[in-house]
C-alpha positions in Angstrom: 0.0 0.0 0.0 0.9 3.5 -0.6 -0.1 5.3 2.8 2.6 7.1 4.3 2.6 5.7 7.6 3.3 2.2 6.5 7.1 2.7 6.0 7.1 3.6 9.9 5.2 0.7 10.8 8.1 -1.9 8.7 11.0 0.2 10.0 9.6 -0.2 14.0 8.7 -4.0 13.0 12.9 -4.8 11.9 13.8 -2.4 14.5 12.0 -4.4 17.1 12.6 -8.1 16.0 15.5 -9.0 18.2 13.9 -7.8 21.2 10.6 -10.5 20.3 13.8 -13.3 19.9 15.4 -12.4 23.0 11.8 -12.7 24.4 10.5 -15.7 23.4 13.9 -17.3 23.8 14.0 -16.6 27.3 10.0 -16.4 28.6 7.7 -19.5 27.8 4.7 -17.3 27.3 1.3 -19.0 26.3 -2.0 -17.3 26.2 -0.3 -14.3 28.0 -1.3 -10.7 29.1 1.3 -8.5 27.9 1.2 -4.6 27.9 3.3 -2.3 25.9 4.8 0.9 27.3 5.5 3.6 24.8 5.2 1.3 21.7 5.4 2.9 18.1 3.7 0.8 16.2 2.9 -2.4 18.7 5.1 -5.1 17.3 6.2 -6.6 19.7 3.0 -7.3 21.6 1.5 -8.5 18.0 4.4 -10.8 17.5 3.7 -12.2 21.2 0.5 -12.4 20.2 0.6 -14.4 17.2 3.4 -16.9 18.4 1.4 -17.6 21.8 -2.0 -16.5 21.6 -3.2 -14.1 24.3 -4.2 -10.7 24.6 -1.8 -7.4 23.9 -2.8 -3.8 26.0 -1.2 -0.7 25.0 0.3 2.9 26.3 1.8 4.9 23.5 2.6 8.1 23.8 0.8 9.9 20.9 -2.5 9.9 19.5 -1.4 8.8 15.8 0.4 5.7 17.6 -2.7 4.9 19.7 -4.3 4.8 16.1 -1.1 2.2 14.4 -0.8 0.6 17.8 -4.9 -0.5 17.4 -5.2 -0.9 13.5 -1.4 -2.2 12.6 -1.2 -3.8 15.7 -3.9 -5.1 17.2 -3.9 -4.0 20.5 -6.0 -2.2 22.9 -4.8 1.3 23.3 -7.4 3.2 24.8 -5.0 5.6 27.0 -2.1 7.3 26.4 1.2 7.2 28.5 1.8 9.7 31.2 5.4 9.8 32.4 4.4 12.5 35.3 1.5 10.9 37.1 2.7 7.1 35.4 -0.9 5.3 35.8 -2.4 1.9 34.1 -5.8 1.9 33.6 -6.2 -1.7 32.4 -8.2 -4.4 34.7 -6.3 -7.3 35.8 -2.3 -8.4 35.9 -0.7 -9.0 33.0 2.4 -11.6 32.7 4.8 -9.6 31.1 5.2 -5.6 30.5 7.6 -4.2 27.9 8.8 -0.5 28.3 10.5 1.0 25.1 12.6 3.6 26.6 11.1 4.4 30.1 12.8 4.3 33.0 15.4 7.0 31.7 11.9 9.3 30.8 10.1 8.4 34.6 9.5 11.6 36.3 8.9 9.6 39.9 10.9 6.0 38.7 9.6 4.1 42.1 6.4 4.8 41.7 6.7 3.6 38.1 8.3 0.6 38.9 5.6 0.4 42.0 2.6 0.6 39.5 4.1 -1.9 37.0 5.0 -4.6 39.9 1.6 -3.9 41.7 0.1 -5.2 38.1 2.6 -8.2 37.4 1.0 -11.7 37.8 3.0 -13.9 40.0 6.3 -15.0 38.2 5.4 -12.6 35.6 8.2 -10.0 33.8 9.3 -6.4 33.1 11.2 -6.1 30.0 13.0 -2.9 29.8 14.4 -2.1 26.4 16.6 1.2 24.6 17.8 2.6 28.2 20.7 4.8 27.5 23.7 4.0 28.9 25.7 6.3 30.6 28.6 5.1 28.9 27.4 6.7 25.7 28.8 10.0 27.2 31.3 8.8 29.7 33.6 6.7 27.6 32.9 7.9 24.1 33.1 11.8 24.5 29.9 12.5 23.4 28.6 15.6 25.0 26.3 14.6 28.2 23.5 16.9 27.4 22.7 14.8 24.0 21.9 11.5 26.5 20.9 13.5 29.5 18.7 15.9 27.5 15.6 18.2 29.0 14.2 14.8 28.5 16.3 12.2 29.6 15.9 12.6 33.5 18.0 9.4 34.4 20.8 7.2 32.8 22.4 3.9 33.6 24.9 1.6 33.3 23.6 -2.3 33.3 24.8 -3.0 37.0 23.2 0.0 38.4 20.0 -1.1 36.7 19.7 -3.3 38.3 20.4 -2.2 41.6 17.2 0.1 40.6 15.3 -2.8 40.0 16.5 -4.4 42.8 15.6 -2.0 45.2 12.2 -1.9 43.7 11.2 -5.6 44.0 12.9 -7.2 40.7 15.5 -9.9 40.0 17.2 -9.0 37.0 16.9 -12.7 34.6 18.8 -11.5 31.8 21.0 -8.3 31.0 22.6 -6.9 27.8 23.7 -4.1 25.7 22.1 -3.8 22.3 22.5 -0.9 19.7 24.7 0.8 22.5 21.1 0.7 24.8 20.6 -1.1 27.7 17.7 -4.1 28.1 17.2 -5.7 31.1 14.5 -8.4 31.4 13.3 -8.7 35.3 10.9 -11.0 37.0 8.7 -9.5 40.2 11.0 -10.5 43.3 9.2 -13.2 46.0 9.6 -11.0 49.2 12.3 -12.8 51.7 10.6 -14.0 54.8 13.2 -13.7 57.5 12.8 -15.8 61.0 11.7 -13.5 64.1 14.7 -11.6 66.1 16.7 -12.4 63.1 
């Protein structure tokens, strides 16, 4: 077809293909719940979708992805994503949640990370995908303010990741660098029971 969107929509599909293999490598998902923060076009949840079946939920951040995200897609996108009061206004846990770029954008990160563990079935994941890493100024000698634009409140490097998700109820399953980003893939942390007077 000839509409001027679709170009977008292929580009985001390639550009989001290894993070569906490194997915369904690593997570046995089958009839599964999976929400997608900040997604451009939804391809990742529609791949999910197709190879196990399931339902796919949706954030994006602007109205004409809202639109792809539904049509392209096939997700339910019937809100968009606010960063400042971070919110999800889907019924029910889902078993996995991937974030394209969020944690460096979170205006409160704990309470973001609070919201998204509060919705996580049990043993379900957070998949954290294009966080800049901090090396991209630090060891390169790029200038900062290009990563740590107006924008760009936070930036990490994979072991102080996750110590963030640590600290905020996740076990880090799987760590890595790709395109010069950081991805993290987390499961929700079983609370330690400690003995009394220990």
């Amino acid at each position: 077809s000839g509409h001027p969107g679709l170009p977008a929509v292929r580009r985001d599909r390639l550009a989001v293909g290894a993070h569906v293999a490194i997915l369904t490598s690593l997570l046995k998902l089958s009839a599964a719940r999976v929400l997608e923060l900040r997604p451009r076009s939804g391809a990742i949840g529609a791949a999910l979708r197709r190879q196990s079946g399931g339902e796919t939920f949706a954030l994006p951040l602007f109205e004409v992805q809202q639109l792809i995200v539904r049509e392209v897609g096939g997700a339910r996108a019937d809100s968009l994503l606010a960063y400042d009061e971070f919110t999800i206004p889907y019924e029910g846990c889902f078993d996995l949640v991937v974030g394209n770029h969020m944690l460096t954008h979170a205006v409160r990160p704990a309470a973001m990370l609070a919201a998204i563990r509060e919705r996580l079935a049990p043993g379900g994941h957070l998949y954290l995908y294009n966080e800049p890493d901090e090396a991209d100024f630090l060891q390169t000698g790029k200038s900062m303010f290009k990563t740590l634009n107006p924008f760009h409140l936070q930036t990490f490097d994979l072991p102080s990741l996750k110590r963030v998700l640590q600290a905020n109820g996740f076990r880090t399953v799987f760590a890595t660098h790709y395109q010069n980003n950081c991805v993290v893939l987390a499961e929700v942390a079983e609370p330690e029971l400690h003995p009394l007077g220990a």
